[in-house]
N, C-alpha and C positions, 0 to 999 in steps of 0.2 A: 926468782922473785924480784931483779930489779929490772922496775921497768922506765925507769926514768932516774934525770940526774936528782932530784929528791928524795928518792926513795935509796942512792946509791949513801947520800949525805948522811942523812938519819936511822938507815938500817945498817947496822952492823953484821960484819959475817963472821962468826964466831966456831968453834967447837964443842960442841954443848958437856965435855969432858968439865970444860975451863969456865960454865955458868951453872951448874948444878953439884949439889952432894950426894952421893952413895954410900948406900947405907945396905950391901950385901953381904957384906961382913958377917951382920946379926943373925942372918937366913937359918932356920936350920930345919931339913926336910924331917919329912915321918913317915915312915910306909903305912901301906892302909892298916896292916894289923898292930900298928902301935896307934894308931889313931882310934881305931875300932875299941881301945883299951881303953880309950882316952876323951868316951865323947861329953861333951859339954855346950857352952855355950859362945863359945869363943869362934868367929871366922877363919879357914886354915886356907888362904887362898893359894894357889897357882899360877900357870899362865896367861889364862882366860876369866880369873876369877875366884868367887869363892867353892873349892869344892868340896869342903866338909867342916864339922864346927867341933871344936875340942873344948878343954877344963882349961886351958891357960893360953896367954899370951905373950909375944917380945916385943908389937908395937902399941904405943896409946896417943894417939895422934890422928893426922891426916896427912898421908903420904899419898903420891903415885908412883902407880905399877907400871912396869914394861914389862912387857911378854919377854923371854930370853931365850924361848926355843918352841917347836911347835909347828903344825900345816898352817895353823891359823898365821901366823908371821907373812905369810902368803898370800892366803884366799883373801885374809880379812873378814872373814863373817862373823867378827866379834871385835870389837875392838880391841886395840895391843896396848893403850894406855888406857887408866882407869885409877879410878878413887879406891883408896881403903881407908877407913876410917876408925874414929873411937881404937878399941884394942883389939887387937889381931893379930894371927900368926902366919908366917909366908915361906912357903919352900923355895926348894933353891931352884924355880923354873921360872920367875919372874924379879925383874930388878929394883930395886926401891932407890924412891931418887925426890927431891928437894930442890929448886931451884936457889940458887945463892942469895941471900937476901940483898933487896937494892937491887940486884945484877938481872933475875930471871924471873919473871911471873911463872909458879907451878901450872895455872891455868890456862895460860899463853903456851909453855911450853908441851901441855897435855895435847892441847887441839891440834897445834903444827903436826904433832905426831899422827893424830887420825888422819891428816888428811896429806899428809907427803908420802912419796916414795922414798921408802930407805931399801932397797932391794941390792943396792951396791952393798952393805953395810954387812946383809944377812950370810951366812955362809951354808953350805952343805945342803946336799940335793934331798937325799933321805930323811933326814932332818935336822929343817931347819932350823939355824941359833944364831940370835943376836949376840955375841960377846959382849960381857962389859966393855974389853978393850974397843970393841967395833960401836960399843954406843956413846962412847967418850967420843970416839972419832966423828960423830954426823954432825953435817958441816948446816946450817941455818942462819936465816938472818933476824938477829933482833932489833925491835925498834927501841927506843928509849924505855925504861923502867918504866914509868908513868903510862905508858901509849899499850903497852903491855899488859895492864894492870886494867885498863878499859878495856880493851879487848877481851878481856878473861874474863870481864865482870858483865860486859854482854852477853856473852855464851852462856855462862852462867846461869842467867836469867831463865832462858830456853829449859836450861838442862832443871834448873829449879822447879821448872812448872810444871817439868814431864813426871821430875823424879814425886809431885804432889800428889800429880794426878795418878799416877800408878801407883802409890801408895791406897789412896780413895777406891781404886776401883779392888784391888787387895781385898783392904776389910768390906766393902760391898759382897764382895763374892764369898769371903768370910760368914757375912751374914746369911747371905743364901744356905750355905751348908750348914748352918746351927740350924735355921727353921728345919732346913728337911730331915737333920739328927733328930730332933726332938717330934718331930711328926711320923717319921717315919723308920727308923729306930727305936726311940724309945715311949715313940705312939704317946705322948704328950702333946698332944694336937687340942684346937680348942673344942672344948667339950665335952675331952676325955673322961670327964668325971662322972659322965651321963651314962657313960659307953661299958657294958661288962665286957667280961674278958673269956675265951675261950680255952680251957687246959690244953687241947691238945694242941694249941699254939704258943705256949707259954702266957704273954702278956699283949696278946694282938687281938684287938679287938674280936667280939662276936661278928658282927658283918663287916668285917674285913676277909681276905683271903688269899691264899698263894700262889702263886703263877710263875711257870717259868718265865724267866726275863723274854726269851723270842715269844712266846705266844704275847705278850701286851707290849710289845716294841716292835716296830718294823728295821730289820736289820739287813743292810744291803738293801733298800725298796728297790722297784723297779723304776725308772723313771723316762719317761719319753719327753723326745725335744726333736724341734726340726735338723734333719739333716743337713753335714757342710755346711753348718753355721757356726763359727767361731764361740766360745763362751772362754769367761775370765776363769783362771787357772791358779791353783792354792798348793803349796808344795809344803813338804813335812818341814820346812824351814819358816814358812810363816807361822807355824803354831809354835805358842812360848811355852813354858813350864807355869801353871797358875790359873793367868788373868786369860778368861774362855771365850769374848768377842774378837775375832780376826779379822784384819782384814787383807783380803788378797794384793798379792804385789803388785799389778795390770797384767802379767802376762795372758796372752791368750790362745785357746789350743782348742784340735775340735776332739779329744780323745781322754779315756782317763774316767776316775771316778764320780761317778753325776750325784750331786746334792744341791739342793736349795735352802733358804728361808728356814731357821729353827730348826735346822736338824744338827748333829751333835757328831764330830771326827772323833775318832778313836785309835789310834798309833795302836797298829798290830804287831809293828815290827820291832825289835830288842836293836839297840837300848832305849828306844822314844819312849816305847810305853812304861819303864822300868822307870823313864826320868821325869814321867809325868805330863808327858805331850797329850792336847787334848784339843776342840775349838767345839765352839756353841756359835752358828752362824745367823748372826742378825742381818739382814739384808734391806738396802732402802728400794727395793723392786723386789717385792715379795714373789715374785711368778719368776724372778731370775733364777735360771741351771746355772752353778759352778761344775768346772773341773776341777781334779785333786788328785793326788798322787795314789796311786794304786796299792798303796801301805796302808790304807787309812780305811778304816770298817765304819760305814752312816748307819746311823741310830736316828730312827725317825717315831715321833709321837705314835703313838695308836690308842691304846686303851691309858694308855701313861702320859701324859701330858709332858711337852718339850722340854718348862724348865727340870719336872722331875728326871725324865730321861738322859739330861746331861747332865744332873746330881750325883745321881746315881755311879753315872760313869766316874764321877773324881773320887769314888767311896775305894779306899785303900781296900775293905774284902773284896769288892766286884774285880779291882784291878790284880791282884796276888791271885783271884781265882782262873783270871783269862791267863794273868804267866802261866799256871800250872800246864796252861792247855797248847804250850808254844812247842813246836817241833820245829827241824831243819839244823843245819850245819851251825855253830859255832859264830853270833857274832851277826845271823843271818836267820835268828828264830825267828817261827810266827806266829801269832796269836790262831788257834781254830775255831772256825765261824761255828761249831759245834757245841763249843764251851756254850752260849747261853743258852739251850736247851737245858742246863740243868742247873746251872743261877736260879732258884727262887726271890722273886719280892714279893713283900706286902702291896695288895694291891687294897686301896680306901676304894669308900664309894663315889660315885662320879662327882656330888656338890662338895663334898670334899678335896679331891681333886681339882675341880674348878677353882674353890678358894683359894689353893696352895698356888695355882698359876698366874692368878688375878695379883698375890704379894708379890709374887717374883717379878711379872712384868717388869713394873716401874723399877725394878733393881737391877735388870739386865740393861733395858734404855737408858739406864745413868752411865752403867759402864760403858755402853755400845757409843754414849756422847760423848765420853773422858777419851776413849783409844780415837775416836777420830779425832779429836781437840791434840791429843798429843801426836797424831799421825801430820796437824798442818803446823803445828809447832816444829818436829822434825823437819818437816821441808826448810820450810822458813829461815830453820839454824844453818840445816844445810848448806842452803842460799849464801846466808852470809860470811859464812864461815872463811870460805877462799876468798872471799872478799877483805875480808879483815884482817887476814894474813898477808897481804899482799899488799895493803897502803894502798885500795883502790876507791875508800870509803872517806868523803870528805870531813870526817871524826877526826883524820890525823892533817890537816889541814888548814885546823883551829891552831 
């Protein structure tokens, strides 16, 4: 980091043992079945995060995490520092840490970590672990408390407006799945009151009716595109757990799964589908073919119109009934494209239907606005991130 006699002057190079407090003392793990005894509402995070929620907690605060063992320590396809907040509880695979007041911006010191190399630091092939000893050791340069405190309060910003907008787009999609519970569940759709009901379907409407999922879904379609022509490529790593607009990373291939425009990804393979992996593809060139990871089952409108098609798919019965249908080795299941032959849904009638698509539109386009807004926010942090770590930004100059 120093790239000049200014930056030698006013950055300090310090041991981040001797600008920070740890706080791993407090940790205390829980195996899954004392957890499983134990669920609540409380965050019980790890190395990469939160990964289950209990009845109590040991912090109430806002602390960051280091990762302290793990592949991720490595790949980095998550980040190794991160926020906990309010009350929460932390096992012993992640380190809790405070910068020293006056001495270390938490914020300053969270971002250094995203974006350095600490691989001298990391020990053991099979698995890797930061030690506390080895994280007291990483050597960095701080600039004065103040210069630090803007820096962290820039990022911040970014990270503010992502963490809004991905909230927004949450209860948006939130919303989505109460309309289609209530229409399509619990058949309280508008006009219900008009509508009799048929016994030998319990409470679903008279012209309503059943249908296996494949006969009113195109599953797997078929789809034709010109040959040796490159298309953009979407891997089970771009799809998140939740929020259903994705967007692909650039890579581009001429092989692999073919879907376009409104068709809906489906994680066949364990544990994606088990963690809720999914994607709903908005696309601004409707007539564009993606490629996709050959893990992934498309679900394409038919008789079912796209946003119900990909409602459907986030419906916890739909999804426990594909598990039931996963065969293969351990760790390596897979969904059978034969499970939806015996999925039943309520199938409405068509102006019906149409009504149900016409609400969702304008709710899928708000989210499909929010992931790009937060996808050029990303960059943008990106951008300045090393910038700002480095004293290359005439901020510290003032």
């Amino acid at each position: 980091m120093m790239n000049n006699d200014k930056h030698q002057i006013h950055w300090k190079k310090v041991e981040l043992g001797d600008v920070i407090d740890v706080f791993d003392s407090k940790r205390i793990p829980l195996s899954s079945i004392e957890r499983k005894k134990r669920q609540g509402i409380f965050p019980y995070y790890g190395a990469s995060g939160a990964i289950d929620y209990i009845d109590d907690y040991i912090f109430d605060g806002k602390y960051l995490l280091v990762a302290e063992d793990g592949e991720n320590l490595n790949s980095r396809k998550l980040p190794i520092a991160f926020w906990a907040t309010a009350k929460f509880w932390v096992n012993n695979h992640a380190h809790i840490i405070l910068g020293k007041e006056g001495v270390a911006d938490t914020e300053f010191i969270k971002n250094w970590l995203l974006i350095s190399n600490i691989s001298g630091y990391i020990t053991g092939a099979a698995q890797p672990k930061l030690s506390q000893a080895n994280l007291k050791k990483i050597e960095l340069f701080l600039p004065p408390f103040e210069v630090q405190k803007k820096v962290g309060a820039i990022i911040a910003c970014f990270d503010d407006l992502i963490e809004n907008n991905t909230k927004r787009i949450k209860l948006l999609e939130q919303t989505a799945q109460l309309i289609y519970e209530e229409w399509f569940v619990n058949f309280r759709f508008p006009g219900h009151e008009m509508v009799g009901s048929d016994a030998m379907f319990g409470e679903m409407p008279e012209s309503w009716s059943l249908a296996p999922f494949s006969k009113v879904v195109d599953v797997n379609p078929q789809i034709t595109f010109p040959k040796n022509r490159e298309h953009r490529f979407v891997t089970m790593g771009d799809l998140s757990v939740g929020a259903f607009v994705q967007i692909p990373d650039g890579k581009n291939t001429k092989a692999g799964k073919k879907f376009g425009h409104r068709d809906t990804l489906f994680a066949r393979i364990t544990p994606c589908l088990e963690n809720g992996k999914g994607g709903y593809m908005l696309l601004d060139d409707e007539n564009e073919i993606l490629f996709g990871s050959t893990e992934f089952i498309v679900l394409r409108e038919k008789t079912l119109p796209s946003a119900l098609v990909y409602l459907i798919s986030r419906d916890e019965r739909f999804r426990k009934h594909a598990q039931k249908s996963m065969v293969g080795a351990s760790g390596r299941q897979r969904v059978q494209e034969k499970c939806f032959d015996s999925y039943e849904v309520p199938v409405a009638p068509k102006p019906l239907l149409d009504k149900f698509e016409a609400i969702c539109k304008p709710i899928f386009r708000e989210i499909y606005y929010l992931s790009h807004q937060n996808l050029a926010l990303s960059r943008i942090r990106d951008f300045l991130l090393p910038k700002l770590m480095s004293d290359e930004m005439a901020l510290f100059n003032q």
